[in-house]
Every structure is written in structure tokens, then in C-alpha cells.
SEDO-752902 format. One line per 3 residues: their letters; for each residue x, y, z of C-alpha. Coordinates in steps of 0.1 Angstrom, whole numbers, plus 5000, padded with zeros to 4 digits. Each point is the difference from the previous one (the first is absolute). Layout:
BEGIN
A = X:Y:Z | ...
//
This chain:
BEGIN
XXX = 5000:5000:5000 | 5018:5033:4985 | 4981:5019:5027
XXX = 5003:4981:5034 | 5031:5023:5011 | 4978:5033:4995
XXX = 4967:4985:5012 | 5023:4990:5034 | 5019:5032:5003
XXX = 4964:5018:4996 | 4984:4976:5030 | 5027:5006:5024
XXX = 4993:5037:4993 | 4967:4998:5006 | 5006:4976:5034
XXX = 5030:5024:5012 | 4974:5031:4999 | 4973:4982:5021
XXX = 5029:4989:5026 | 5010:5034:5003 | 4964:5010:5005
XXX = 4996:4978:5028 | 5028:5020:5014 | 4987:5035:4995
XXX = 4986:5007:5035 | 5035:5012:5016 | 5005:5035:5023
XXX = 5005:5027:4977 | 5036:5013:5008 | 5006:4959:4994
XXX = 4986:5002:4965 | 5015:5041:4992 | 5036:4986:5006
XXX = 4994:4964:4984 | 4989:5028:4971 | 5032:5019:5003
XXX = 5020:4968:5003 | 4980:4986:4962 | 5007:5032:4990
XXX = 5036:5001:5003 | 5003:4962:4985 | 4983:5008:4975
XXX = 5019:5028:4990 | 5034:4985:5004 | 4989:4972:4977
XXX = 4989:5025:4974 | 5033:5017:5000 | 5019:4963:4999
XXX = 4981:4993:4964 | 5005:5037:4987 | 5036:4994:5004
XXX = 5000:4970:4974 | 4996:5022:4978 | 5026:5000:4968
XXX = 4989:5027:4981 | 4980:5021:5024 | 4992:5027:4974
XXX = 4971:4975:4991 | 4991:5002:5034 | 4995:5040:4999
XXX = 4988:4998:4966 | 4973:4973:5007 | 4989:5015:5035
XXX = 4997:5037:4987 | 4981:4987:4971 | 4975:4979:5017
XXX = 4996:5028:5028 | 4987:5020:4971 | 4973:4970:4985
XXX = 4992:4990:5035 | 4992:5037:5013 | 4979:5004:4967
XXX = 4981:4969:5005 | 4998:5009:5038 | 5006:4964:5011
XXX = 5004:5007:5036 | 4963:5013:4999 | 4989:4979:4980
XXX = 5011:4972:5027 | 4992:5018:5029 | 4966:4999:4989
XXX = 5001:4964:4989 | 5008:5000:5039 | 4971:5017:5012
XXX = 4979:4979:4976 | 5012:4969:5015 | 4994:5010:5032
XXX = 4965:5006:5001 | 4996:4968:4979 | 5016:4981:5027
XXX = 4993:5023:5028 | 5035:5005:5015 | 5005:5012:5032
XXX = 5038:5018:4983 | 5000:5038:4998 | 5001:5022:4968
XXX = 5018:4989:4973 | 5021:4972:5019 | 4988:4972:4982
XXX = 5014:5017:4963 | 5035:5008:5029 | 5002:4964:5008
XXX = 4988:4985:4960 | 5028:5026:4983 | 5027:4992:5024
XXX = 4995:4963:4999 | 4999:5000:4964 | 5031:5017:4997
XXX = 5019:4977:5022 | 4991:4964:4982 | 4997:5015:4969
XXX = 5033:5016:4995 | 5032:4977:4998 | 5018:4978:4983
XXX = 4984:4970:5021 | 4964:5004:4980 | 5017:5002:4965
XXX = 5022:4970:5004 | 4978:4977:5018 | 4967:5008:4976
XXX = 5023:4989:4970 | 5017:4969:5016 | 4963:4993:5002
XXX = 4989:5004:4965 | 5032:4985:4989 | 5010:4970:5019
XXX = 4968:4997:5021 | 5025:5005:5035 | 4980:5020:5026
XXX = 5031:5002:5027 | 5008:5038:4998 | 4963:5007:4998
XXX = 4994:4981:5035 | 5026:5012:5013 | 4989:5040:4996
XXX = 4966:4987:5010 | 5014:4996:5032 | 5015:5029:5004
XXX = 4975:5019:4986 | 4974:4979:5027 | 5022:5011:5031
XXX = 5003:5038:4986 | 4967:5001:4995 | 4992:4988:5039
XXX = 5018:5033:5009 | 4987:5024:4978 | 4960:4987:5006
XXX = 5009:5009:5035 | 5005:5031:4992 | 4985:5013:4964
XXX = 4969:4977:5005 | 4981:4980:4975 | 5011:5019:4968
XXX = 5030:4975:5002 | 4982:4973:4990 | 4988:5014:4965
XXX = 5034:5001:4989 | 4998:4967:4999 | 4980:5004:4961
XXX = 5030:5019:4985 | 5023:4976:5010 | 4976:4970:4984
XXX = 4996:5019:4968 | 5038:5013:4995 | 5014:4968:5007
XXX = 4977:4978:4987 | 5002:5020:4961 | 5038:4999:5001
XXX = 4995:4963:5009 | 4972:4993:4975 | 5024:5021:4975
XXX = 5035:4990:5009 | 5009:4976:4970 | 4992:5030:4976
XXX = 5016:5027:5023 | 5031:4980:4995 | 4999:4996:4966
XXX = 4993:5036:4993 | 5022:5020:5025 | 5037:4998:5000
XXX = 5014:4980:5035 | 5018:5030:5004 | 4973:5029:4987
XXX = 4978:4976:5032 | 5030:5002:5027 | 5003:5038:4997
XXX = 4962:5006:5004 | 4995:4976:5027 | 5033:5025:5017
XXX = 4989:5034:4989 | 4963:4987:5010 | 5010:4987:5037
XXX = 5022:5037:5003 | 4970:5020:4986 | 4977:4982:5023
XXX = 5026:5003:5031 | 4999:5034:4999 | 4955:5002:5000
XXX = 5003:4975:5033 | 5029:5025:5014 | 4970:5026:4992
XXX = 4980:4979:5022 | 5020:4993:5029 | 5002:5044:5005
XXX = 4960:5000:4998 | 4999:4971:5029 | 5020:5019:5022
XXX = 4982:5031:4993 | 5033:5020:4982 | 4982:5002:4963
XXX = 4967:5000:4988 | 5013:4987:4962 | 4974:4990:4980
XXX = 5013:4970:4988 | 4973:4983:4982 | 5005:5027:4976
XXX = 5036:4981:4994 | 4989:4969:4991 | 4998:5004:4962
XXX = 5039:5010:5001 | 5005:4960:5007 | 4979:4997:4963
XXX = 5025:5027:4985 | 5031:4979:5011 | 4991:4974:4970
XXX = 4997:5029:4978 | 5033:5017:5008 | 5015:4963:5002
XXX = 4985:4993:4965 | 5013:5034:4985 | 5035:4994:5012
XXX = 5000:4963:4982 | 4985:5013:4969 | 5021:5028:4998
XXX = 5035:4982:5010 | 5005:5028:5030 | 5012:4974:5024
//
């Protein structure tokens, strides 16, 4: 089954958020330092995969560029009110806007990296789940700490991984026959850096320093392909 590693890594999502909401109810100077403490993490990771970068103009180039489309399209509204929507669906106890906080935040960290790549094309191309499972798992136990915190929204981000995986998994035999090895290894790099820097945005709004809209970066991740693509086609590597 080309999809067993994405259907897992999306259930151990999915479980990690509802052990974490067992674990909401702590004192409040507990849960405004556990905050601080995700924050920072999360931050430092961000700046660990920005610095794999090889060619970090794509990184600026893709991030100022998608800035641009995403404050057009207004994505952090946009999900923000997909937030408030859910919650009246669902009638959710979280405050204003913390289910799109904890969906957006989540996203970004199991989306981004190299893990999600690699692993959904070892699915589609040998049918080996290993590095799949084994970011489920740690997907699972981060999202335990961030549903402790950010709430239910955590869960949802559970259906991008699914469908970003589970296309480059369904699609992997043609993505390798139509990309370059090495055109894939410098997306999958610029990509991780690109996306580093949005979860070092992330980790400054937890502990209160920023209020960076970074939904409205997400479509730079989109532009890394294209600059990636230009750069092959054009012989500027």
C-alpha cells in the first residue's frame, strides 16, 4: 500500500492532539512558560533548517515573493476565519483565532523538511514506509505538546500532511523521471531553509516578540520550485 506511511503519520497526528488535549487543564503560569519554552524550540529548530541553505538568495527571493501573493490573497485571514468557522461547527471551548494559531503552526512543522519529501517517494517508489513512521512519531509526540498548549487546531493539520504526502507518494515514479536528482535535492534544501525561516517566524509569535503573519509566507515554499526550476533551465547553478 503506497499510502500506509502517510495514512500512519496522519493518525499519530491526530492521536498526539487528543493526548495533548487531555493535558490542557494545567495552572496558567504552567502553561505561559511551557509556551515560552515551545516557543524558543521551535525557533531554534527554524534557524537550524534556514542554515542548510546553499544558495540562500533563493531563500530571500522565494520568501519576499510569496509574502507578496500570500498578503494579496490574505491567507492568514482567510485561515483565521476557517478558524472561527470551525469552532462554532464543533463548539470549541479555545479563544479567538487559536484554532487557525495552533492548524498554521502545526502545518508548518510536519510539512516543511526534508523527512516528508524523502519518505512520500521511498513510498511511491519502493513501497518502504520507514522514514514516514518514523516522522509520525515524532510528529505524534510534538503534537502532544503543542495541543497542550494551541488547542484542537493541531489536529487539522493532520489533512495537509495526508494530501502533501500522499500526491508525492501517489506521483513519485513520475516525479523522478521528470525532475533532475539534483534539480529534487536543491528544492528539497532551499525548501527546508525557506520553511525554517516561517517556523523561526513562529517561534517569536509564541513568545509574544512578533506578530508575523506567516500564513501570508506560505506560497514562498511554492516559489522555491519555481526559482529551482528557473536556475536548471537556465544553467545558473
Amino acid at each position: 500500500m503506497v499510502l500506509l506511511g502517510t495514512v500512519i503519520n496522519a493518525i499519530l497526528i491526530v492521536f498526539g492532539t487528543l493526548v495533548g488535549r487531555a493535558l490542557r487543564n494545567i495552572p496558567e503560569k504552567m502553561k505561559e512558560t511551557v509556551m515560552y519554552v515551545i516557543g524558543l524550540a521551535v525557533l531554534v529548530l527554524g534557524l537550524q533548517m534556514g542554515f542548510e541553505s546553499t544558495q540562500f538568495v533563493i531563500v530571500i527571493i522565494s520568501l519576499v515573493i510569496g509574502a507578496v501573493i500570500g498578503e494579496w490573497m490574505d491567507l492568514d485571514g482567510r485561515l483565521n476565519q476557517f478558524g472561527r468557522w470551525v469552532e462554532k461547527k464543533i463548539g470549541a471551548e479555545e479563544s479567538k483565532g487559536s484554532i487557525a494559531q495552533g492548524f498554521v503552526t502545526a502545518t508548518l512543522i510536519f510539512v516543511i523538511g526534508a523527512m516528508g519529501v524523502i519518505g512520500a517517494l521511498e513510498s511511491g517508489l519502493s513501497n518502504e514506509h520507514g522514514v514516514l513512521i518514523s516522522k509520525g512519531i515524532i510528529d505524534g509526540f510534538t503534537s502532544i505538546i503543542l495541543a497542550s498548549t494551541l488547542g484542537i487546531g493541531v489536529l487539522l493539520a493532520a489533512i495537509p500532511v495526508f494530501v502533501y504526502q500522499g500526491i508525492i507518494a501517489l506521483f513519485a515514479t513520475q516525479i523522478s523521471l521528470i525532475v533532475p536528482e539534483a534539480a529534487l535535492d536543491l528544492f528539497i534544501l532551499e525548501m527546508t531553509a525557506t520553511g525554517g525561516i516561517m517556523i523561526a517566524a513562529i517561534g517569536l509569535n509564541l513568545m509574544g516578540v512578533t506578530k508575523i503573519r506567516v500564513a501570508n509566507l506560505l506560497p514562498g515554499v511554492v516559489v522555491v520550485a519555481f526559482v529551482v526550476a528557473a536556475i536548471y533551465k537556465f544553467n545558473l547553478y
